[in-house]
C-alpha positions as CSV (number, residue, x, y, z in Angstrom):
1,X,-6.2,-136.7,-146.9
2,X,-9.5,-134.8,-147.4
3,X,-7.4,-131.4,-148.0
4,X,-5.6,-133.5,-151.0
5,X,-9.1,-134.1,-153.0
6,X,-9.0,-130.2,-152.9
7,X,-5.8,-130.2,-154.3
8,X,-6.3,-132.6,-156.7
9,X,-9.9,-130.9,-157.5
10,X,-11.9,-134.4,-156.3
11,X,-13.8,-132.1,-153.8
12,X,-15.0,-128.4,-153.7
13,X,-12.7,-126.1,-151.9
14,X,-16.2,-124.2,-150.7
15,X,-17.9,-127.7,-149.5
16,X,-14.2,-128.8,-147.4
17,X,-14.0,-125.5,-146.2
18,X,-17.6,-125.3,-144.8
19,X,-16.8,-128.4,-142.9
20,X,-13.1,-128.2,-142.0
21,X,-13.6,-126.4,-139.1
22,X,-11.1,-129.8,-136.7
23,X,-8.9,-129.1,-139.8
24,X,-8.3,-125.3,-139.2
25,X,-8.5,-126.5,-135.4
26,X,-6.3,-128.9,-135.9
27,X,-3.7,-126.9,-138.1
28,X,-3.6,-124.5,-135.0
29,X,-2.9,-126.2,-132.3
30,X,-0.3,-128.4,-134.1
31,X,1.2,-125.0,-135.9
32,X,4.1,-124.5,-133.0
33,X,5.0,-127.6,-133.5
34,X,5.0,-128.2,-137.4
35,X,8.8,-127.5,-138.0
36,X,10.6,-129.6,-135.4
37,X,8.1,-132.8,-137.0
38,X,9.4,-131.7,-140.1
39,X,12.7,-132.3,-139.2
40,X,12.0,-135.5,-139.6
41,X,8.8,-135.7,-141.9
42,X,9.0,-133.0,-144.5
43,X,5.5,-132.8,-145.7
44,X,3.5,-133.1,-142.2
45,X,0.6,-130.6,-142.8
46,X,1.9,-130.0,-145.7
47,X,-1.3,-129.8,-148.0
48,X,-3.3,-128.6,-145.0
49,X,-0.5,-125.2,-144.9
50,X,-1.0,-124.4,-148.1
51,X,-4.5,-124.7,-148.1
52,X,-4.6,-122.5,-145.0
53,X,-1.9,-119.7,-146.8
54,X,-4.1,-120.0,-150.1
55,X,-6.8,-117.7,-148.2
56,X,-7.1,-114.8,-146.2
57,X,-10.5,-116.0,-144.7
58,X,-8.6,-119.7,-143.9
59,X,-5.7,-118.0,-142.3
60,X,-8.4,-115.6,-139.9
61,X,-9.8,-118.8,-139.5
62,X,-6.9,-120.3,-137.9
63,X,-5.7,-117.2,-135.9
64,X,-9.6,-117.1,-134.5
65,X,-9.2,-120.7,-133.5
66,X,-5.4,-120.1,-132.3
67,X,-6.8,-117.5,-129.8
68,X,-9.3,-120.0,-128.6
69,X,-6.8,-122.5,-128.0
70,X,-5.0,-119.8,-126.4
71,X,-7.9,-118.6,-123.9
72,X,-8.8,-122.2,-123.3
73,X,-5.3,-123.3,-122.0
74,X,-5.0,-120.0,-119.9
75,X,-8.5,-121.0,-118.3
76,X,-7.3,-124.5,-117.4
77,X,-3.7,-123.2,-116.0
78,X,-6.2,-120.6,-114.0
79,X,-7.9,-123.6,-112.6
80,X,-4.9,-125.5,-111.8
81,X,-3.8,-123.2,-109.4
């Protein structure tokens, strides 16, 4: 919802993005999954995606956090065995 009011220009894409860092979280941990959910919700994330693509400081944003999930997971598998 919050990434809508930047759309719609209701909120500063500066102030969201100084405090989206669970959205940019968020958007990558979910990103493997977005097109089978779209198979049967079209616009999941949709708003949130563009706002990602519309920056190449959101999108290093994401890949940061998409390595973090990645290390994280790898950690916890580590443990698990």
């Amino acid at each position: 919802m919050a990434v809508s009011f930047v759309a719609r220009g209701a909120l500063s894409e500066e102030l969201f993005a100084d405090s989206a860092g669970e959205f940019f979280f968020t958007y990558a941990k979910l990103f493997p999954h977005i097109s089978k959910v779209r198979e049967g919700s079209p616009n999941f994330m949709r708003r949130l995606e563009e706002f990602v693509n519309s920056s190449k400081d959101y999108q290093e944003r994401v890949a940061t956090a998409a390595k973090n999930i990645a290390r994280v997971s790898a950690a916890r598998v580590g443990k698990a065995s």
